[in-house]
C-alpha positions in Angstrom: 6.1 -19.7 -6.4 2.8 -17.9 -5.1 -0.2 -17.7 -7.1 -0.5 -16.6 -10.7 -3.2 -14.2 -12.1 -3.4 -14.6 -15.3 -5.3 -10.9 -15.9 -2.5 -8.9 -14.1 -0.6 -9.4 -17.2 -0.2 -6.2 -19.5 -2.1 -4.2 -16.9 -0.4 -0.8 -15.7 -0.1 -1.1 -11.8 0.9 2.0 -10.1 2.1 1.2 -6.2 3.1 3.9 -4.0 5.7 4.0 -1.1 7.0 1.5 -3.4 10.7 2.1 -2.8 10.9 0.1 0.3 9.2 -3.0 2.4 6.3 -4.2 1.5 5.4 -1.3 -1.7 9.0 -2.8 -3.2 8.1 -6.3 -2.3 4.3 -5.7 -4.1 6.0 -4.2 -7.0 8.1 -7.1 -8.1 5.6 -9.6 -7.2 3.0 -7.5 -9.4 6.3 -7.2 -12.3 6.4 -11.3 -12.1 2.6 -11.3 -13.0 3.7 -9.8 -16.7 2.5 -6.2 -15.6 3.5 -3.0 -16.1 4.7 -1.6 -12.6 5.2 2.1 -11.6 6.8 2.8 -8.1 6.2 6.3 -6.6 8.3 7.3 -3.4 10.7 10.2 -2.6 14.0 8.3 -3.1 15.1 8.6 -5.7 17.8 6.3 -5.4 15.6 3.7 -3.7 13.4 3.7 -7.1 15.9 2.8 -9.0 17.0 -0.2 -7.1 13.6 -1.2 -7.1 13.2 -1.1 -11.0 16.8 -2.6 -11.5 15.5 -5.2 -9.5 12.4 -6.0 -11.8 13.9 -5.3 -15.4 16.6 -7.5 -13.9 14.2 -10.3 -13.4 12.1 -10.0 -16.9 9.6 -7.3 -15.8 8.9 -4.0 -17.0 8.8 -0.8 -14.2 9.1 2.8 -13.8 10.6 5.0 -11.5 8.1 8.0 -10.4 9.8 10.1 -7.8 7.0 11.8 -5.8 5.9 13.4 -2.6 2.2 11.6 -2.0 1.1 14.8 0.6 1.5 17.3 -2.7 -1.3 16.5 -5.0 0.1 18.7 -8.1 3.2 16.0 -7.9 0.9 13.2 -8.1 -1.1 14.9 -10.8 2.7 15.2 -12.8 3.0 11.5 -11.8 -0.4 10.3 -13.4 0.6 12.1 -16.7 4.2 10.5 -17.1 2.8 6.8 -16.1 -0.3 6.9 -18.6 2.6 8.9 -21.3 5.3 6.1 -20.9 2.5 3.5 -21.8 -0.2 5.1 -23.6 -2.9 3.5 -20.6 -3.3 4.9 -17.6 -3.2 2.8 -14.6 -6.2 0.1 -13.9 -4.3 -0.9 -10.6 -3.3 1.7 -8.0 -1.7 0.5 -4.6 -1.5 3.4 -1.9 0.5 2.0 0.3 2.7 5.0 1.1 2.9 5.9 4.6 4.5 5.0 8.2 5.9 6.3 11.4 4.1 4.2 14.2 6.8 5.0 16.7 5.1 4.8 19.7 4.5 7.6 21.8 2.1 9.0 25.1 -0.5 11.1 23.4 0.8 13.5 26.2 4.0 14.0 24.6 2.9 14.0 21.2 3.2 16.9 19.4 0.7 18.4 17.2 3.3 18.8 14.2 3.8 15.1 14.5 0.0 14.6 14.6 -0.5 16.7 11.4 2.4 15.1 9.9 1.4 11.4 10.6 -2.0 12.4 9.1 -0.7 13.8 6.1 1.8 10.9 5.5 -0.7 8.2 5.7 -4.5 9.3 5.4 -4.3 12.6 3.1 -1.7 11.0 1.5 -3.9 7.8 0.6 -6.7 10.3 -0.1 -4.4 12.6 -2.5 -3.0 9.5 -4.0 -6.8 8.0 -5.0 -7.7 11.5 -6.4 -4.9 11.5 -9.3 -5.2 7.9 -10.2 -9.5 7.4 -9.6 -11.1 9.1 -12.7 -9.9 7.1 -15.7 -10.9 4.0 -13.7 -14.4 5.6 -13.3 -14.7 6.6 -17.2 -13.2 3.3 -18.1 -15.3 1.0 -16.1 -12.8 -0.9 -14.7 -10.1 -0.9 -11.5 -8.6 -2.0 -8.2 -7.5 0.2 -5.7 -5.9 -1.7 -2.8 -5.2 0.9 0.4 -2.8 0.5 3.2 -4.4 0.0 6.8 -2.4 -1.4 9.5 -3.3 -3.2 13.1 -3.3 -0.3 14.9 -6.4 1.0 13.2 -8.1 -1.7 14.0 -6.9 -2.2 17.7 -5.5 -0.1 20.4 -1.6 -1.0 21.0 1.7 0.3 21.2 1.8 2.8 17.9 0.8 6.2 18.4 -2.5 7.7 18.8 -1.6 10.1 15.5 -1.1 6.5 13.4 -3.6 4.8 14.5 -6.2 7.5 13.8 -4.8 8.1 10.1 -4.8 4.2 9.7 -8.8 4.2 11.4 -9.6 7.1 9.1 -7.8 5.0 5.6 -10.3 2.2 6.9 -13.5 4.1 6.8 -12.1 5.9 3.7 -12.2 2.9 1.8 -15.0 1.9 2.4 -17.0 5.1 1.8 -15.4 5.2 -1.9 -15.8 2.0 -2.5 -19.9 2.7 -2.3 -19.5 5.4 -4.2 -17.7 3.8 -7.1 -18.8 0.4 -7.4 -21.3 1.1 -10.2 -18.7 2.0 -12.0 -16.8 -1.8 -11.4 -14.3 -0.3 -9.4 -13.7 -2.1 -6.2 -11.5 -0.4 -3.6 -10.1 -2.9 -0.6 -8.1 -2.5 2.3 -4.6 -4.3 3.6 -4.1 -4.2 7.6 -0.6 -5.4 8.3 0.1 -6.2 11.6 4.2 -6.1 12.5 6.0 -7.1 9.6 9.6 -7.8 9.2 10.7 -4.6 6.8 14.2 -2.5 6.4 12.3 0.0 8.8 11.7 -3.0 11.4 15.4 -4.4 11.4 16.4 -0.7 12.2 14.2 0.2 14.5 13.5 -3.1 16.5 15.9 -5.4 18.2 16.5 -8.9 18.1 14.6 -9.4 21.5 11.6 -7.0 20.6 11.3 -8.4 17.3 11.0 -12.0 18.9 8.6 -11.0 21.6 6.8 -9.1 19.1 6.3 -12.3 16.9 4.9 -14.0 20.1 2.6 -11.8 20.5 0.7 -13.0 17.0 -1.4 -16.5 17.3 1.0 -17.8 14.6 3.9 -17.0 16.2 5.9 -15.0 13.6 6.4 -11.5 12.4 5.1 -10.9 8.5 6.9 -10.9 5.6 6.5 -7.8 2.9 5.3 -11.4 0.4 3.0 -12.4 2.8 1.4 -8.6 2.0 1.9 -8.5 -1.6 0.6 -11.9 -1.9 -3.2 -10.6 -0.5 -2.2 -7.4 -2.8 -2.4 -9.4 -5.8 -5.3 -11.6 -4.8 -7.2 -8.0 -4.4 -6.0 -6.4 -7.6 -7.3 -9.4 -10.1 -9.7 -10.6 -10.7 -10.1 -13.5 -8.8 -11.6 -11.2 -6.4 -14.1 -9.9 -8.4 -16.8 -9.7 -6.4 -15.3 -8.4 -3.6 -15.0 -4.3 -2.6 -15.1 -2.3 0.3 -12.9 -4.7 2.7 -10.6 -5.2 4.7 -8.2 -8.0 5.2 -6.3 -8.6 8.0 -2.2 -9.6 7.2 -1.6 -10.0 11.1 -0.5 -14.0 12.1 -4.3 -13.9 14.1 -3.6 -10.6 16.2 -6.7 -9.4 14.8 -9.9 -11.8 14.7 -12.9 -10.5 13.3 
């Protein structure tokens, strides 16, 4: 059993990309805390699972289908979440996002650049924008985004990802300046390779173990070891804290 957070309990959480990986594995850990969780993807199906699997355990969670790049379905999400439980959310998790594949910048193609973008650094921005102002007006929220190693370092993802993962970096920390007199803190998560549905699909056996070599503590992540730092951010054991980043990387990343 991880840490408990006493304050999570009651609280409406609202994580997105949360029908897979590490947005799934935040939800439930966040649902085991005694809050209310709402997962926003665009499976539908996926969703479901998800909140199966948390009502199954004793939690309470909500299925929000959504596309994170279209802000007037975000807007639509906002609304149903604070109607289901007459609160809007005091916890938002962007973590929605991906596609990494590595490729030259030579042969990448601009759709896929504007698309990699949109998925990860408009979407974060987007997402931020529907959830921010009844923090602001309440005085009161975390907002915990989704970096990843390869904003932080050069490597083998492309140069689209780690751009929009850079840009989610210095996004973060501008708004959390520019909210932090209202007691909204606004932290960052940089994963390095972590062991996901995504990863078993897309990375062999071999690649997955020289992967895990390639971090000081000589293992890929977990999705828990993620949500874990998720929940430390979101409470308030970490009240004092905004405008961060923490590296979820084994030691790739030192500084």
């Amino acid at each position: 059993m991880g840490a408990q957070y006493p304050d999570l309990k009651g609280r409406v959480v609202v994580v997105t990309g949360g029908s897979r990986g590490i947005g799934a594995a935040a939800g439930r850990e966040f649902a085991r805390q005694g809050a209310r969780v709402a997962v926003i993807g665009r499976d539908e199906a996926a969703l479901a699972a998800v909140v199966g699997d948390i009502e199954q355990d004793g939690g309470t969670a909500l299925a929000v289908p959504a596309d994170c790049t279209e802000e007037d379905a975000l807007a639509a999400a906002a609304t149903t979440i604070t109607s289901a439980w007459q609160q809007p959310a005091s916890v938002l998790l962007a973590f929605a996002g991906g596609d990494g594949r590595p490729t030259p910048t030579i042969d990448l193609e601009p759709q896929r650049w504007r698309a990699t973008l949109a998925d990860n650094l408009t979407a974060t921005f987007l997402t931020v924008q529907a959830f921010l102002r009844p923090m602001v007006d309440e005085g009161r929220g975390s907002i915990v985004t989704m970096a990843s190693t390869a904003g932080r370092l050069p490597g083998g993802a492309s140069a689209a990802y780690g751009a929009a993962k850079a840009g989610v970096l210095m996004f973060t920390r501008q708004l959390a300046l520019e909210v932090a007199s209202s007691q909204v803190r606004v932290n960052c998560l940089a994963p390095g390779a972590v062991r996901t549905e995504r990863t078993a699909v897309q990375m062999s056996a071999d690649v997955q173990r020289r992967v895990a070599a390639a971090h000081p503590l000589g293992r890929l992540g977990e999705p828990a070891d993620v949500a874990q730092a998720a929940l430390f951010l979101a409470s308030d054991a970490s009240s004092w804290i905004t405008g961060q980043t923490i590296d979820i990387s084994g030691g790739r990343v030192m500084m």
